[in-house]
N, CA, C and O of each residue as an XYZ file, in Angstrom:
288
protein
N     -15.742    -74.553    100.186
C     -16.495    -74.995     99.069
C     -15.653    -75.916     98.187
O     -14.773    -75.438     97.472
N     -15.880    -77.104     98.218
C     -15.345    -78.049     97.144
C     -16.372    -78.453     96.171
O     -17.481    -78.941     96.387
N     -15.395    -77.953     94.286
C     -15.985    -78.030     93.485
C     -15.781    -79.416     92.798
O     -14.707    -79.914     93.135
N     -16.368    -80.037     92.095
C     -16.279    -81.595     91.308
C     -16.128    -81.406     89.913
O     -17.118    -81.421     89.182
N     -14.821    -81.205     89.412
C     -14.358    -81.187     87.670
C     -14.425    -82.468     87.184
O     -13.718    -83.398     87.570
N     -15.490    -82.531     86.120
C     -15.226    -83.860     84.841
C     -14.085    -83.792     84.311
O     -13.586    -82.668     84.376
N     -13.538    -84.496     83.857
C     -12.265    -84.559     83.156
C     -12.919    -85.679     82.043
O     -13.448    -86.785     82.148
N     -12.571    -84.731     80.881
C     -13.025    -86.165     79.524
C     -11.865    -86.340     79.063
O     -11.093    -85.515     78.572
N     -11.718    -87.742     79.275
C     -10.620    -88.869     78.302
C     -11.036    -89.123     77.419
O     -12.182    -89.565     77.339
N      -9.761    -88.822     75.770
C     -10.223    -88.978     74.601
C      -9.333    -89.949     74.459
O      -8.309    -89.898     75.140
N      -9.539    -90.997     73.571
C      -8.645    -92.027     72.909
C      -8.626    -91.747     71.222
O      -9.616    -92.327     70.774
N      -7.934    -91.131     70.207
C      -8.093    -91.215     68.836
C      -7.389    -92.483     68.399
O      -6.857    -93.298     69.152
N      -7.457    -92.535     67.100
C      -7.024    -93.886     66.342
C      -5.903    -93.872     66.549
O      -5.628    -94.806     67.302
N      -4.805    -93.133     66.209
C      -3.739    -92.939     67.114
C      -2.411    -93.419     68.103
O      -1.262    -93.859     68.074
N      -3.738    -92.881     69.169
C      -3.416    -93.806     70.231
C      -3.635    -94.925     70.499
O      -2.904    -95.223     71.443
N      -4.400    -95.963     70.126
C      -4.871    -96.884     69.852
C      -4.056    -97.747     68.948
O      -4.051    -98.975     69.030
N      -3.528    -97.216     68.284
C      -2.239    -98.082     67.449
C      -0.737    -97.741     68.110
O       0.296    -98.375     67.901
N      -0.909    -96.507     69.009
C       0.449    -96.912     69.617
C       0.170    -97.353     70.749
O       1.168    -97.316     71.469
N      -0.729    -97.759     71.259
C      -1.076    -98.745     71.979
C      -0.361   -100.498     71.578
O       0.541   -101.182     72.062
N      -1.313   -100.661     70.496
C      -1.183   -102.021     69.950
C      -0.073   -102.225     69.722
O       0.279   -103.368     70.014
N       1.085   -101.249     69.081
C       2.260   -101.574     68.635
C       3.352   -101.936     70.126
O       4.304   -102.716     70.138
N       2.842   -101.103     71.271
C       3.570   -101.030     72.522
C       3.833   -102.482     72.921
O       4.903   -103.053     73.129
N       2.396   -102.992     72.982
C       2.417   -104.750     73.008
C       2.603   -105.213     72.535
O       3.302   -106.126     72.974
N       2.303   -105.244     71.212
C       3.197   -106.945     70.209
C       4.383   -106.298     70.654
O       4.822   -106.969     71.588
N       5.080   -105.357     70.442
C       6.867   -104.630     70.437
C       6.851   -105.465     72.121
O       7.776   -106.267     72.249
N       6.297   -105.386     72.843
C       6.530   -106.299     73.997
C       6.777   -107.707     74.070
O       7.714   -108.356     74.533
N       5.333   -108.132     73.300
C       5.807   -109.721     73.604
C       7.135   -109.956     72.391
O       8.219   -110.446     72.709
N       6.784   -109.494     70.953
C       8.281   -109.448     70.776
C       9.456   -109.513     71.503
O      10.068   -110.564     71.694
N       9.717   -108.679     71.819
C      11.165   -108.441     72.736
C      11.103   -109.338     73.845
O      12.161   -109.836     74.227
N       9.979   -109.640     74.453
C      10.217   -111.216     75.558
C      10.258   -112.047     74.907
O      10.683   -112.922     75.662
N      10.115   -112.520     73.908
C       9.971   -113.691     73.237
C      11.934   -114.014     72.338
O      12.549   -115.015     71.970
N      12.130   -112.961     72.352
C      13.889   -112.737     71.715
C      14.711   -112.671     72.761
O      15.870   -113.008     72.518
N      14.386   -112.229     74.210
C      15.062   -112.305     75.074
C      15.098   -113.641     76.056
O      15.958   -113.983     76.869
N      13.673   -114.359     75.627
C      13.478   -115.809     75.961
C      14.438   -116.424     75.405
O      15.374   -116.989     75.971
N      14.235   -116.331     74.275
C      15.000   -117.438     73.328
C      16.698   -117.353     73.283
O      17.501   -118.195     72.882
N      16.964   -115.744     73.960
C      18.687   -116.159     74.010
C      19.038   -116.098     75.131
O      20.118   -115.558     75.372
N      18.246   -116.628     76.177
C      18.648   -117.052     77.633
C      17.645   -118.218     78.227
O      17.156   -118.419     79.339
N      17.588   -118.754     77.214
C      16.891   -120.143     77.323
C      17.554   -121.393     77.606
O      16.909   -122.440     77.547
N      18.781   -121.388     77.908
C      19.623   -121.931     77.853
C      20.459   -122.168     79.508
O      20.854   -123.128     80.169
N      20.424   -120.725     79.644
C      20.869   -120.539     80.840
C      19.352   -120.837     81.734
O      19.232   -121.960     82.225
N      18.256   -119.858     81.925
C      17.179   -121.020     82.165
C      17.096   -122.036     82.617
O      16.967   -122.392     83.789
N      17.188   -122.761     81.388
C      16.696   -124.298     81.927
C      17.478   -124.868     82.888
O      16.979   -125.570     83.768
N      19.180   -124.547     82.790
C      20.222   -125.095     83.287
C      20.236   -124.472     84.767
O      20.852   -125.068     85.650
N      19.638   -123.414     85.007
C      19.304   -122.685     86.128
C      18.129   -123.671     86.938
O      18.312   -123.947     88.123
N      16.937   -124.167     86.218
C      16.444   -124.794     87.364
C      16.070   -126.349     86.779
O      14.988   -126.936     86.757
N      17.644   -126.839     86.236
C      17.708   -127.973     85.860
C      18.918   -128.838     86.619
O      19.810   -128.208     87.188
N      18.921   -129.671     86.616
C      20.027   -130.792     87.775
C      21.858   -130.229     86.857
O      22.941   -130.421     87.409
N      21.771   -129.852     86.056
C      22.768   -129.621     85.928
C      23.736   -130.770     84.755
O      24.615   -130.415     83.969
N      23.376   -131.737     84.913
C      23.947   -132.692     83.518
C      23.497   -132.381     82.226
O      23.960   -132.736     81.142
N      22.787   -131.858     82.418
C      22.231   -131.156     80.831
C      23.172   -130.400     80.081
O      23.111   -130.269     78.858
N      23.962   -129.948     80.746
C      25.374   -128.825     80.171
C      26.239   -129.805     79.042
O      26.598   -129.554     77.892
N      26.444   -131.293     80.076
C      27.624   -131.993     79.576
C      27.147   -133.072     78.337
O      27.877   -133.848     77.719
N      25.621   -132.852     78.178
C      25.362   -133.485     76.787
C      25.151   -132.687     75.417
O      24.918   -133.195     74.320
N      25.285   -131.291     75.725
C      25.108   -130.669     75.136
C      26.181   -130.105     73.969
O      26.029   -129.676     72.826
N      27.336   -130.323     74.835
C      28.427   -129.928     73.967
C      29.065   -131.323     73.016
O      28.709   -132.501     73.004
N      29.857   -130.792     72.463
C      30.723   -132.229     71.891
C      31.966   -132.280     72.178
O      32.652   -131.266     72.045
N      32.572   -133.602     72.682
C      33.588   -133.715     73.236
C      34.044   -135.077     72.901
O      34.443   -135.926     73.698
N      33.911   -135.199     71.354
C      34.390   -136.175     70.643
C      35.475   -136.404     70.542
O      35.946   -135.277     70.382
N      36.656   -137.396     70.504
C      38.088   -137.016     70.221
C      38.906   -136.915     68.783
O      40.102   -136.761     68.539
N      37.456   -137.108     67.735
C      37.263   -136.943     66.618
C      37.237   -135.233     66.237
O      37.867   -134.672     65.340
N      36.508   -134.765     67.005
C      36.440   -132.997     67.169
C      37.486   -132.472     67.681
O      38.012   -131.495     67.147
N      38.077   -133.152     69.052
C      39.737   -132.392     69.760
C      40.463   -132.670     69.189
O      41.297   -131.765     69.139
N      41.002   -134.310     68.056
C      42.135   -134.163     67.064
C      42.323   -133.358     66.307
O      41.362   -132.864     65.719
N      44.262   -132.726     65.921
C      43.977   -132.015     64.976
C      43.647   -132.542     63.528
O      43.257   -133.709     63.537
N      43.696   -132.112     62.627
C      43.710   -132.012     61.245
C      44.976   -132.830     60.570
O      46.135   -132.435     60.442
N      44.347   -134.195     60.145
C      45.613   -134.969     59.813
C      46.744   -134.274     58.346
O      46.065   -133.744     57.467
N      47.905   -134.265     58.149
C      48.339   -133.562     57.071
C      48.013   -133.972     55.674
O      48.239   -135.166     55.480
N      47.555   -133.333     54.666
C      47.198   -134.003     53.308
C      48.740   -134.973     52.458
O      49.841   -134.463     52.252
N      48.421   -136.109     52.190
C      49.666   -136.681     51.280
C      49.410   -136.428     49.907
O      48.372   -135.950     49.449
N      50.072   -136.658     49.496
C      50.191   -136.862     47.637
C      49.554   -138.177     47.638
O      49.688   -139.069     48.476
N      48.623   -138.168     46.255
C      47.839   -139.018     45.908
C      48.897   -139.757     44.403
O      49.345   -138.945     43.593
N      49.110   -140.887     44.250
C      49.958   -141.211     43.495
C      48.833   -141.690     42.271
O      49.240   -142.135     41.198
């Protein structure tokens, strides 16, 4: 003899907001984890010269710090 049990699913307000919070708290956190590996990313399925414009490699930036004189 096989018997057939209803099972009632309740949802309260509740759950329903820790619902909602589960997802924005989701796309949140992809959206912060986008943004600090966005970098690596692009350079991942990018040709790769993109690295070397990015930085500065002025020889204005690698000189040091000229010494201060007396101002007469």
């Amino acid at each position: 003899m096989t018997s057939i049990q209803t099972t009632l699913a309740y949802l309260d307000a509740g759950s329903g907001s820790m619902i909602a919070q589960l997802l924005v708290g989701g796309f949140a956190a992809a959206g912060v984890a986008l943004k600090m590996y966005w970098k690596r990313i692009k350079s991942f399925f990018g040709r790769g010269d993109d690295d070397a414009s990015s930085t500065v490699t002025t020889a204005a930036a690698d000189a040091p710090a000229e010494p201060d004189t007396p101002q007469s």
